[in-house]
Structures are given as structure tokens and as C-alpha cells.
C-alpha positions in Angstrom: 77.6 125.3 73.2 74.9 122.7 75.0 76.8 120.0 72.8 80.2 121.0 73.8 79.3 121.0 77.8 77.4 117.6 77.1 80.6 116.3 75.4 82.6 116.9 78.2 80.4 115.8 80.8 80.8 111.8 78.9 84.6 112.2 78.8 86.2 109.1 80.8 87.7 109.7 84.4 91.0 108.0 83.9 93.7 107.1 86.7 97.0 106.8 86.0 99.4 104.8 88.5 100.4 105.9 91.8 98.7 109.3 91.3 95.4 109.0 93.6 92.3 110.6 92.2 88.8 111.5 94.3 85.3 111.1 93.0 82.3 111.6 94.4 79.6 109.2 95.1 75.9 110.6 95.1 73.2 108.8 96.8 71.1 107.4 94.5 73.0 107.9 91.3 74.6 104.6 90.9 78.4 103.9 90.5 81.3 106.0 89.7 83.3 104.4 86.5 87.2 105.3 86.0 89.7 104.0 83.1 93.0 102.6 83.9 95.3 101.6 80.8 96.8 98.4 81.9 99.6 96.8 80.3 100.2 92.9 80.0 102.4 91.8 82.9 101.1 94.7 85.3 100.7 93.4 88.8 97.8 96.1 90.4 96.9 97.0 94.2 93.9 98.9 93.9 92.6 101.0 96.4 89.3 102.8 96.9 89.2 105.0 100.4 86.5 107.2 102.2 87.4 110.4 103.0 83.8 111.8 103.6 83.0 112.9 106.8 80.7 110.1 107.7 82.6 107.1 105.9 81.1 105.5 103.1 81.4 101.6 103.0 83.1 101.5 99.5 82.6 98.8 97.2 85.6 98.0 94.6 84.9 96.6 91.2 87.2 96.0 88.1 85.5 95.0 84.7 87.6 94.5 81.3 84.4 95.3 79.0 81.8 93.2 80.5 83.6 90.7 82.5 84.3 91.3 86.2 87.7 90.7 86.9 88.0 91.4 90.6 85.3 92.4 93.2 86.1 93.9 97.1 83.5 95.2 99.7 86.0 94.9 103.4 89.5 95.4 102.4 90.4 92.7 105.0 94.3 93.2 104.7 96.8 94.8 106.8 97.1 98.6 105.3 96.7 100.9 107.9 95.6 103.7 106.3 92.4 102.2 105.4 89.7 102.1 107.2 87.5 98.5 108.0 84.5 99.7 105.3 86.9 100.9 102.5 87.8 98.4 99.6 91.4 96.5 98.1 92.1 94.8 95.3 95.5 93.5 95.6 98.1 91.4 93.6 95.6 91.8 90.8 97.6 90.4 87.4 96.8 92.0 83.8 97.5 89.7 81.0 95.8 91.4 78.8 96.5 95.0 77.9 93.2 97.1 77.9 91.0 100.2 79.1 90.2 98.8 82.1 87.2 99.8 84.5 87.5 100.6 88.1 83.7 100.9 89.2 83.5 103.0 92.7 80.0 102.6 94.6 78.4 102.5 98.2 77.6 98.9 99.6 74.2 100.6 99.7 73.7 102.8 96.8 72.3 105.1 99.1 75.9 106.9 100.9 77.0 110.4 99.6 80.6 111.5 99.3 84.2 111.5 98.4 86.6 108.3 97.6 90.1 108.3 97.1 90.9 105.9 94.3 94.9 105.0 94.2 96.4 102.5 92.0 100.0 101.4 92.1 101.7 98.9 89.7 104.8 96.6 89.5 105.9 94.4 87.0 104.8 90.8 87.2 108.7 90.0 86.8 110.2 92.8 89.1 114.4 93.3 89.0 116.4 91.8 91.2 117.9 93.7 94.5 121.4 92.8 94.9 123.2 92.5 96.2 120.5 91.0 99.3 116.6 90.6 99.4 114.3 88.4 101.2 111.9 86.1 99.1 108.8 84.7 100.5 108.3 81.4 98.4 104.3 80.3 98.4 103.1 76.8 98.4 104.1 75.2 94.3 105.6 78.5 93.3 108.8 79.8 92.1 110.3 83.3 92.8 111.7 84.8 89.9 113.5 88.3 89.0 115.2 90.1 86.4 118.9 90.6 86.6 121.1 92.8 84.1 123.9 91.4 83.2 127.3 92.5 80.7 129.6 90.1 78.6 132.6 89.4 80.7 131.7 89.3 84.3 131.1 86.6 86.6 127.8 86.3 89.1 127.8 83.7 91.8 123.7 83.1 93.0 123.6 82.1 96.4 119.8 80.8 97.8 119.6 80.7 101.6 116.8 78.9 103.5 115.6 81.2 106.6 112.7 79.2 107.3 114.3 75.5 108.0 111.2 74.8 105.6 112.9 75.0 102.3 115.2 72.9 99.8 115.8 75.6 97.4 117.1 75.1 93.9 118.4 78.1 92.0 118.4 78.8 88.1 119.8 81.5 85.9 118.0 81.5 82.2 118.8 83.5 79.7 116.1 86.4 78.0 114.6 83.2 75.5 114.2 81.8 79.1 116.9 79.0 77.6 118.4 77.1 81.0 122.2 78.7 81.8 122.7 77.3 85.3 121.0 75.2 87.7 122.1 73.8 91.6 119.8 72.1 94.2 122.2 71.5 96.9 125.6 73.5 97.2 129.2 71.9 97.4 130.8 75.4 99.0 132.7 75.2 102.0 130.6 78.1 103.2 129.6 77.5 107.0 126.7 80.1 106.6 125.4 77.8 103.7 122.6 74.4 105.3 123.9 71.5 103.5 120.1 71.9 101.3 120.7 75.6 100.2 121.3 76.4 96.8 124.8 78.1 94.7 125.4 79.1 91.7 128.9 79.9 91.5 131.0 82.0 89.3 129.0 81.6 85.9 130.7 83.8 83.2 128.4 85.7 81.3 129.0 85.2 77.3 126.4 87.9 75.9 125.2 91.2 77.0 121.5 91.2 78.3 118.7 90.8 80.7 118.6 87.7 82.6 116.2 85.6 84.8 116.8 84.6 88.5 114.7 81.8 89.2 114.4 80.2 93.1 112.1 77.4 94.3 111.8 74.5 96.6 112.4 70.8 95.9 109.3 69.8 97.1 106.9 72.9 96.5 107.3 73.6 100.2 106.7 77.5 101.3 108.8 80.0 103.4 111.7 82.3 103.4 115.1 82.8 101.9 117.6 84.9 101.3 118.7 85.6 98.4 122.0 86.7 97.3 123.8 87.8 94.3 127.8 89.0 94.1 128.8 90.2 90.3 132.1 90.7 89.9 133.5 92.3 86.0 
């Protein structure tokens, strides 16, 4: 029976995504280790929160075997509901698929209590909201998304600058990432449209499938658009 208990005591914590779990840290024991099986093209905000009755100042570690991936002491960021000691990992991305290891300790070694661990995943390529969303375009980067599409019907991408920062040029590509459409500076008579924001109008989808929305800037230049999409059958 000794062996059975002993077996069970070695069993892996695991987390899965967006269910939090809460483990306890023990002065003196060292860290608390707990599995996440990522998938290639996760994108991972990882959270580790006090809730003992005299915080702990959490420290946030995540190792694929015996690499560190991604270290945190001060989360630093903007989410209220943690506190200025607990720990963040965020817009963490898993190329590789793998049993990774969130390691849970006390900046000290020497704080007792419970953490809150939450993790919460998106795709690195996320869908598309139509038929509006806001995009937030960073310094040399393109925004991309996925859009589903049918044989037969007709979308018109429309890429608005909201920033006056932005020259956006707009591509559709197909799901071998093969270009379909491409505009850098509209020629619609729409009055809503800067003479530098971006159209795509009325392309006729040929095949059935998943397709790829991509919007970036001329010049690499960051800030905000809107984007739009209108699908008509």
C-alpha cells in the first residue's frame, strides 16, 4: 500500500486552460512544479496569484525540459485583479508542442501559502470579427486573422487608419498562404475612407475554405485601425 500512496504522491499537477488551479507553497520546500500541454501556435497569459492571508511575492517560471522559456517576479501590467508582488507571463508563444512546466515559488523561498495558477490560451492566428474590430498594429508587424469563407460569395475588406499614423495595405491569401488580393491605397468614392486607407473590394470567392486577412503599414509604422469586412452570398 506504502508504494501505492508513494505513487500518487509523484503524479504531475497539471493545468488545463482557463480552469485556475491552487497550490501551496511551504517555506522551505522549494518550488511548486505544474504541467501544461501546449500546442504549437498557442499564445499563453499565465498567471500565478496570492491568495494567502499575508501575500506571498510569487515568482513565475516556465521551463520546456531544462530550458527556461519565460521568467516573472512583479507582474508589472495592467490586470487589476492582481496584486503588485504576484507574477504574469503574458503573450507567451508555443511553437513547439510539449509538457510544459510552470514552476510556482516565493521570491524568498522562505513565504508559506496558497497561489492561484490560471492559464488562458488563444490561437497565434485568432478568427476574424466581422463584421468590425479594432487592430493595434506594432512597430514592423502585420495583423493577421482567419476568415471562413464559401464558394460563391463576395467579401469586400475595408482597412481604416484611426491613428493618422498608418498607411495600411490589406491582403487576403488563401489557406497555402498563396496571395488572392492585395490594395495599398483605395480608389472608392467613400468619404469615410483617408485617401491612404486600404480596400479590397468585392473579391469572389472560387473554393470553399479558411482564409487569411492580412493588414499592415507601408512603412512599418504602429497604431490603430479599423478593420472591416462585409460578405455578401
Amino acid at each position: 500500500m506504502w508504494w501505492f500512496i508513494a505513487l500518487w504522491l509523484l503524479q504531475p499537477v497539471i493545468v488545463t486552460s482557463e480552469t485556475p488551479i491552487t497550490v501551496t507553497l511551504t517555506a522551505g520546500a522549494g518550488p511548486v512544479d505544474v504541467i501544461y500541454a501546449a500546442a504549437p501556435d498557442e499564445v499563453l497569459t499565465i498567471t500565478a496569484r496570492s491568495t494567502a492571508a499575508e501575500p506571498i511575492d510569487v515568482t513565475l517560471e516556465v521551463l520546456l525540459d531544462d530550458d527556461r522559456i519565460a521568467f516573472n517576479d512583479d507582474h508589472l501590467t495592467e490586470m487589476d485583479e492582481l496584486a503588485p508582488q504576484d507574477s504574469a507571463i503574458t503573450g507567451l508563444i508555443i511553437h513547439e508542442a510539449g509538457d510544459y512546466t510552470l514552476r510556482i515559488h516565493s521570491f524568498s523561498g522562505a513565504q508559506s501559502g496558497e497561489v492561484e495558477v490560471l492559464v488562458e490560451s488563444k490561437p497565434l492566428v485568432a478568427e476574424c470579427e466581422a463584421p468590425t474590430q479594432s487592430v493595434e498594429l506594432l512597430p514592423h508587424r502585420a495583423f493577421t486573422c482567419l476568415l471562413d469563407l464559401q464558394a460563391g460569395q463576395t467579401v469586400t475588406l475595408t482597412a481604416r487608419d484611426t491613428s493618422g499614423t498608418l498607411d495600411p495595405i490589406l491582403a487576403l491569401l488563401d489557406e497555402d498562404r498563396a496571395l488572392l488580393a492585395r490594395n495599398d491605397d483605395h480608389n472608392s468614392p467613400d468619404l469615410t475612407l483617408n485617401v491612404l486607407d486600404a480596400q479590397i473590394t468585392g473579391y469572389e470567392v472560387e473554393e470553399t475554405g479558411t482564409y487569411t486577412v492580412r493588414v499592415s503599414d507601408f512603412g512599418g509604422a504602429a497604431g490603430t485601425l479599423e478593420l472591416h469586412i462585409e460578405i455578401e452570398s
